[in-house]
N, C-alpha and C positions, 0 to 999 in steps of 0.2 A: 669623227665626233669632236667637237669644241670641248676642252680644258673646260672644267667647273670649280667653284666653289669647294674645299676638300678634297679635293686633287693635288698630287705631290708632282712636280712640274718633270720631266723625262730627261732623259743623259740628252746632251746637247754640246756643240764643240759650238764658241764663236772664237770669233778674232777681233781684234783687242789690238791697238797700236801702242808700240814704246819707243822708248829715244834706241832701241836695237832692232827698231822694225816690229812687223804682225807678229802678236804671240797668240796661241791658242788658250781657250778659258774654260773650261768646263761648266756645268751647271751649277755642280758642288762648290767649284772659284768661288762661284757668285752668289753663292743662297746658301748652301750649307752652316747650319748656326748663325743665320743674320736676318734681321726684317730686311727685306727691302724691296721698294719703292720702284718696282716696272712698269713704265711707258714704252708701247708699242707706235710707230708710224709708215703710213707708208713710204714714205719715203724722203730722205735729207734733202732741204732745200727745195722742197715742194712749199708752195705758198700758205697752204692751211700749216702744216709741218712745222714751218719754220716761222711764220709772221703769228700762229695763234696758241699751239701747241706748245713749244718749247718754252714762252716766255709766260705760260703759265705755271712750268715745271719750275725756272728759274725764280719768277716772282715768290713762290712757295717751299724752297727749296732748305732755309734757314729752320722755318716753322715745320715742316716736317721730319728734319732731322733733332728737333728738338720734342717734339713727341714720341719719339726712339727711333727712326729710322738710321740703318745704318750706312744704306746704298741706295742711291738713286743710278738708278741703270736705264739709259731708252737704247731700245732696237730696231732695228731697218732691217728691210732685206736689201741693203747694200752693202760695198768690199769695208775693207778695215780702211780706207784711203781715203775713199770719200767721208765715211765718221770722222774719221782722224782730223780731216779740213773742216767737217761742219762743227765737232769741238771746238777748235780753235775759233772759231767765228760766232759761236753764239755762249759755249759755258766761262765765260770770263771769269768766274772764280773759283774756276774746278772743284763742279760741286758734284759731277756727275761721270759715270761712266756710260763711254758708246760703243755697243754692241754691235757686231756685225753680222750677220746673218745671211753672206753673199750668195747661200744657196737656197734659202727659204727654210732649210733643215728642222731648227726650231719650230719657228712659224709653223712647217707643215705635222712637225711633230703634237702640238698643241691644237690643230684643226683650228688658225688666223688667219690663211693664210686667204688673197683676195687675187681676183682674178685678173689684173688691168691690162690686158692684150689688147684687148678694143683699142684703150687709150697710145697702146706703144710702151706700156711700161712692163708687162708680163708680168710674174707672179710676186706679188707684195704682200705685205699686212694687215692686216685689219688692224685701223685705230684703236688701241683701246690702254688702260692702266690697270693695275693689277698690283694688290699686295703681298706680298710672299712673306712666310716666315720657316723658317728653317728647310724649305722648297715645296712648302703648303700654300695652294691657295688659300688666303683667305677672304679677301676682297678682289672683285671683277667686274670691270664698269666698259662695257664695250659699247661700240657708237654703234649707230645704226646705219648713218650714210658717213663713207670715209673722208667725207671733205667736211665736218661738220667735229668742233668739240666745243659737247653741250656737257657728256659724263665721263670722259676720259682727261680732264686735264687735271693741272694740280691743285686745283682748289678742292676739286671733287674731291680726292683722294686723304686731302689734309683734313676732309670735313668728317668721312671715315676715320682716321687714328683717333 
């Protein structure tokens, strides 16, 4: 069953790259005591992902931390390596933390996760954003087709706070 609205988001391991290499994050890392601001995709460097998504997260990114958000967090289900390179290539003024979710874990934990085997990509994410506060949902804007952001990007989200 999909994560709802009033739902306190479950124990969750990601990885997280630092100048000492993959460290582990927990849930609590990340939400515990903080609004913040998650963007779900399926996948880094995927066309929709990276040319539509991201750089509405970026474009919004000042204005939503200025309405209180504390973290802006997006998630893949890819390794902490590949995040690590799509950071570097698209959040040019580290405004964001990237989530790795190499095993679907989360994802599967949350009932997001998508099925792209057909395509060659096996198990991924469902697009979507999601506001957390203290590890409560409170806002959940999920797409309907995952090559498509119509309610998951950051305008949506900054239109919510």
């Amino acid at each position: 069953m999909a994560i709802q609205i009033g739902d306190k988001l479950p124990e969750a391991k990601f990885r997280v790259m630092t100048a000492e290499g993959p460290q582990v994050k927990t849930t609590d890392d990340i939400f515990k005591g903080k609004k913040v601001a998650l963007f779900a995709v399926p996948g880094a460097y995927t066309g929709t992902c990276h040319k539509m998504h991201l750089p509405s997260i970026f474009l919004n990114a000042y204005a939503m931390k200025d309405k209180g958000v504390d973290t802006i967090a997006i998630v893949s289900v890819n390794d902490a390596f590949v995040m690590n390179a799509w950071k570097r290539d698209t959040d040019q003024r580290d405004e964001a933390v990237f989530l790795a979710d190499g095993n679907a874990d989360f994802t599967k934990a949350i009932g997001m996760e998508l099925d792209a085997s057909a395509n060659g990509l096996g198990i991924r994410s469902k697009r979507y954003s999601m506001l957390v506060e203290d590890g409560v949902v409170k806002k959940l804007n999920l797409e309907a087709m995952p090559g498509k952001v119509e309610v998951s990007g950051g305008d949506t989200l900054l239109g919510q706070l």
